[in-house]
ZALO-546376 format. One line per 2 residues: their letters; for each residue y, x, z of C-alpha. Coordinates in steps of 0.05 Angstrom, whole numbers. Layout:
<rs>
A) Y:X:Z ~ ... .
</rs>
This chain:
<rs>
XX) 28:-15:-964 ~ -35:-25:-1001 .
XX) -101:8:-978 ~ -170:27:-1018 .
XX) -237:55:-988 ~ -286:108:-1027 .
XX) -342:70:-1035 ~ -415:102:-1073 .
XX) -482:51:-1080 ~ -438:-5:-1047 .
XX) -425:36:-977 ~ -360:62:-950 .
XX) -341:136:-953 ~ -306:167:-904 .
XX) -233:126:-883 ~ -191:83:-928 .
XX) -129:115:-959 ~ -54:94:-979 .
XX) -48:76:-1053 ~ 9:120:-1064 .
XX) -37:178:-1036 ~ -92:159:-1093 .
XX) -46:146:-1150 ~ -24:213:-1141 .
XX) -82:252:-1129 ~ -121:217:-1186 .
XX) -62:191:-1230 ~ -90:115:-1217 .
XX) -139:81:-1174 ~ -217:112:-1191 .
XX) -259:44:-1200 ~ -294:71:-1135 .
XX) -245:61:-1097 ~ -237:-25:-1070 .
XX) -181:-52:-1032 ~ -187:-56:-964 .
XX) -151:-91:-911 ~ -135:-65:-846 .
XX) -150:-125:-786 ~ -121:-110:-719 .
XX) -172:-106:-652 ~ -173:-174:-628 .
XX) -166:-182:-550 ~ -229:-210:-520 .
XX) -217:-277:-492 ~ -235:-284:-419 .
XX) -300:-282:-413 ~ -320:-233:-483 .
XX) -334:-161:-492 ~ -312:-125:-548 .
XX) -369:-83:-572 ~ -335:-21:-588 .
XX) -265:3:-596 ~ -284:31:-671 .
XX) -285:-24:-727 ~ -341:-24:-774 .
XX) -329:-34:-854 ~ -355:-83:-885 .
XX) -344:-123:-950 ~ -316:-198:-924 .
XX) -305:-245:-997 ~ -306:-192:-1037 .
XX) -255:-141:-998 ~ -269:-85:-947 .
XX) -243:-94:-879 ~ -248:-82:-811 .
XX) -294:-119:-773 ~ -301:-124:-697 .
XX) -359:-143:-661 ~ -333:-196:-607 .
XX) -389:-230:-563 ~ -388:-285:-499 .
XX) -406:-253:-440 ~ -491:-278:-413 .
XX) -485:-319:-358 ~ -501:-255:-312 .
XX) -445:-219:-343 ~ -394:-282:-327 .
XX) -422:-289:-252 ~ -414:-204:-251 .
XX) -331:-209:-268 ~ -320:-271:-228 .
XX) -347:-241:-167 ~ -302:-178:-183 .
XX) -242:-213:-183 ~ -267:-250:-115 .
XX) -283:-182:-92 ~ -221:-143:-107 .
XX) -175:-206:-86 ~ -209:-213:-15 .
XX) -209:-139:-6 ~ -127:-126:-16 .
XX) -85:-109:43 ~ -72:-164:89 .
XX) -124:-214:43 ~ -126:-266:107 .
XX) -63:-291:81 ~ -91:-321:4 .
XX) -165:-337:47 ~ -141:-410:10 .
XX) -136:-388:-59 ~ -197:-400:-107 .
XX) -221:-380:-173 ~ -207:-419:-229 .
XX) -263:-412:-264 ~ -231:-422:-341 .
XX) -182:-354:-328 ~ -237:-319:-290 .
XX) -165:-308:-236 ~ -149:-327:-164 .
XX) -95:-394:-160 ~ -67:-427:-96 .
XX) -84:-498:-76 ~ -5:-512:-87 .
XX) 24:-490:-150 ~ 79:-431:-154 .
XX) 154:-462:-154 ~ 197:-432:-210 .
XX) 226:-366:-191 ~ 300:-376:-161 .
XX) 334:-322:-201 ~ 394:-330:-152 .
XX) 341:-319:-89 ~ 319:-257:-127 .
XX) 383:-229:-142 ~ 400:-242:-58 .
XX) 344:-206:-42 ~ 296:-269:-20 .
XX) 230:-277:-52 ~ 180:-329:-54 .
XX) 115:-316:-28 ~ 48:-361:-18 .
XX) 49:-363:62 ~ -23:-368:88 .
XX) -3:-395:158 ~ 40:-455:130 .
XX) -4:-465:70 ~ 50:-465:19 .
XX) 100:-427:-15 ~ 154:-393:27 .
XX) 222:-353:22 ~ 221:-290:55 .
XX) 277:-261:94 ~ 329:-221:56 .
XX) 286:-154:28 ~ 328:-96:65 .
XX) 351:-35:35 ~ 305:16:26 .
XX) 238:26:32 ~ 203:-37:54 .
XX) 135:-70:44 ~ 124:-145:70 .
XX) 88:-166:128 ~ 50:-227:117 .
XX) 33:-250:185 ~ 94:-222:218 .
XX) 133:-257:158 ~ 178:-193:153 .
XX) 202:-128:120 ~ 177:-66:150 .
XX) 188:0:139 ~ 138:39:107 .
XX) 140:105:146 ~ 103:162:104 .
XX) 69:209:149 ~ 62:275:109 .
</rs>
């Protein structure tokens, strides 16, 4: 569905409208009123901001759209969200067992020093998962997850049962 935008002096007024809508309010589209195009919120790579969550209109080759304002991160803002991945990954429960993981610096995310094996569907459906073992340095299957409510133990390299104390 088309859209137009209100515009006075060469500005935007208020939002842009349906066609249909103006047609029949006004019988046809006022010469004030230019085509605009709606563009979606990009997703900020990596390391970008997104300036704000509200477009801004402006006139791009002769038709109003949205425009986002989509920046790289400053060096202090890259070294800020590095070391809070770092932080939050060396601060989980049991952390001792990644301490060999790093940060790849390109995805700004933690990675082991052996790569993942493709998930075992038929392991998963059995119950046995693969996990990154800290103690062996590589990638492990655990024992058979039992029924219930469980949580696994990375240096015991077992289920236990999580006991809720209310």
């Amino acid at each position: 569905m088309n859209l137009y935008i209100e515009t006075e002096n060469n500005q935007t007024k208020n939002h842009p409208a349906f066609e249909d809508n103006i047609i029949q309010a006004f019988g046809e589209i006022p010469e004030h009123w230019e085509p605009f195009i709606r563009v979606a919120q990009p997703v900020p790579g990596v390391y970008q901001i997104l300036e704000s969550n509200d477009p801004v209109y402006a006139k791009v080759d002769g038709v109003w759209k949205d425009t986002w304002n989509l920046r790289d991160m400053t060096a202090e803002e890259k070294t800020t969200a590095q070391l809070a991945v770092i932080t939050a990954f060396n601060t989980r429960d049991q952390a001792s067992n990644w301490s060999a993981w790093t940060l790849n610096e390109a995805t700004c995310s933690m990675v082991p020093p052996i790569a993942r094996p493709e998930i075992d569907q038929v392991k998963v459906n059995a119950g046995i998962l693969t996990f990154w073992c800290g103690a062996d340095g590589n990638w492990k299957d655990t024992p058979v997850r039992p029924e219930g409510n469980y949580k696994f133990d990375f240096i015991a390299w077992d289920w236990v049962l999580v006991v809720n104390d209310a």
